[in-house]
C-alpha positions as CSV (number, residue, x, y, z in Angstrom):
1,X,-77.8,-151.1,-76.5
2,X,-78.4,-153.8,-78.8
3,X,-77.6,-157.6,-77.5
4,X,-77.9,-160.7,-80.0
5,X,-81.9,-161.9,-79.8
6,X,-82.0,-164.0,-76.8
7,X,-78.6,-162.9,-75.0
8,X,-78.8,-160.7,-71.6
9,X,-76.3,-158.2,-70.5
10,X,-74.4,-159.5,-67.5
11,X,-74.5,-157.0,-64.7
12,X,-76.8,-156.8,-61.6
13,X,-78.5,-153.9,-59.2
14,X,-78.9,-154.1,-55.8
15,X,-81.5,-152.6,-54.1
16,X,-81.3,-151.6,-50.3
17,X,-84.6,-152.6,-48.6
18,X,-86.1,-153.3,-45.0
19,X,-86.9,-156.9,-43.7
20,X,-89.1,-158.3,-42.0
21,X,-87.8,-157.5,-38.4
22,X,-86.9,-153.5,-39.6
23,X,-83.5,-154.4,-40.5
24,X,-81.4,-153.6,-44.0
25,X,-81.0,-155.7,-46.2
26,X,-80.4,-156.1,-50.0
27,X,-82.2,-157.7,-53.1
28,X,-79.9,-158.0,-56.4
29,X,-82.3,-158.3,-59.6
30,X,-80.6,-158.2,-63.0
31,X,-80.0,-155.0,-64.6
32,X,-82.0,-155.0,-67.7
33,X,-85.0,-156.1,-65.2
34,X,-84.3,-153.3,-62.9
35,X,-83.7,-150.9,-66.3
36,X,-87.3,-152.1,-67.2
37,X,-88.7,-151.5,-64.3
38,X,-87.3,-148.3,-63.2
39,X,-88.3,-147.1,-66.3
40,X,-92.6,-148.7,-66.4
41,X,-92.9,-148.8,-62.4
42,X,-91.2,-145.0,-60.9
43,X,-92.1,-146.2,-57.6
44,X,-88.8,-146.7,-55.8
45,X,-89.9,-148.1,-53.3
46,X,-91.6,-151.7,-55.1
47,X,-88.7,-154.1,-54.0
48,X,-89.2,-153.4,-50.6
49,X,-93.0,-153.3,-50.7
50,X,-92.7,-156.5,-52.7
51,X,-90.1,-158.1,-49.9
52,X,-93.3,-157.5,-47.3
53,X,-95.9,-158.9,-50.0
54,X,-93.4,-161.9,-50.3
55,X,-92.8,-162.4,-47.0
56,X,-96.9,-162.2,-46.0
57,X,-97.8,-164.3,-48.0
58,X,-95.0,-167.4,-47.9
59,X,-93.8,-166.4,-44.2
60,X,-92.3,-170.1,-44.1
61,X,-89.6,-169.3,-47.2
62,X,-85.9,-168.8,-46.3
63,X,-84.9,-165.1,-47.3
64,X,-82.7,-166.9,-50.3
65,X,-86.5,-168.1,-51.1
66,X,-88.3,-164.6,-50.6
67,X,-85.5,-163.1,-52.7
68,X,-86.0,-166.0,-55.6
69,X,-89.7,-165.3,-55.3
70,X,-89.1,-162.0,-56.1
71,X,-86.3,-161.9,-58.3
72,X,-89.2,-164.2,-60.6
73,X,-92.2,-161.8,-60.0
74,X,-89.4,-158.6,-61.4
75,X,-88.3,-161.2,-64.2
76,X,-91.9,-161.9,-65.1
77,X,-93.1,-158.0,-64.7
78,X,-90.4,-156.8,-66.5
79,X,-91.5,-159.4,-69.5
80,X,-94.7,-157.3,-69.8
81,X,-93.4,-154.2,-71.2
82,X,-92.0,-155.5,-74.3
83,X,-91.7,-152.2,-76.4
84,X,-89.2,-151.1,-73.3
85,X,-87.7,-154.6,-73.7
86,X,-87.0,-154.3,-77.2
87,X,-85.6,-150.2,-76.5
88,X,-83.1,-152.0,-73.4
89,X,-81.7,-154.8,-75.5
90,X,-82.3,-154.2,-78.9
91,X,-84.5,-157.5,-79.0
92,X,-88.2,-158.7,-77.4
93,X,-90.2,-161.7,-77.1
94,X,-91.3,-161.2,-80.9
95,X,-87.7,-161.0,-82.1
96,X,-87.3,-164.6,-80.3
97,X,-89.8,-166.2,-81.6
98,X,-89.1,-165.1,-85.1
99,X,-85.5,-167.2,-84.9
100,X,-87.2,-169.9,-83.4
């Protein structure tokens, strides 16, 4: 699909995961971030493993926290593979800092 440079579609995907205490739980990360990385990271499995990472390392957060935390690590991950960027949304970084 092709979006004007610097416009996102809306939409969301929510991922089913476990917490920290075993339980399910959910993580919502914006689609074309979850397009991205489904596509550069096959492991199925990497919001969960990344709720644990999250949760080691800033054990203090809220779970809104942990899930901001992550939803920024997916943002900035996603970010890296521009050429799968720019195939998703018809734009990449490049593209944005042309109409600058």
């Amino acid at each position: 699909m092709n979006y004007s440079v610097g416009c996102y579609p809306s939409g969301k995907t929510v991922y089913s995961i476990i917490d920290e205490n075993g339980g399910h739980t959910t993580i919502t990360l914006d689609k074309w971030v979850a397009d991205i990385l489904q596509q550069e990271l096959p492991n199925v499995r990497a919001p969960s493993e990344a709720y644990v990472k999250v949760y080691t390392e800033h054990p203090h957060l809220s779970r809104r926290e942990r899930g901001n935390v992550i939803r920024d690590r997916a943002s900035a991950t996603a970010n890296k593979y521009q050429e799968t960027m720019k195939r998703q949304l018809g734009w990449n970084q490049s593209d944005l800092l042309e109409n600058l």
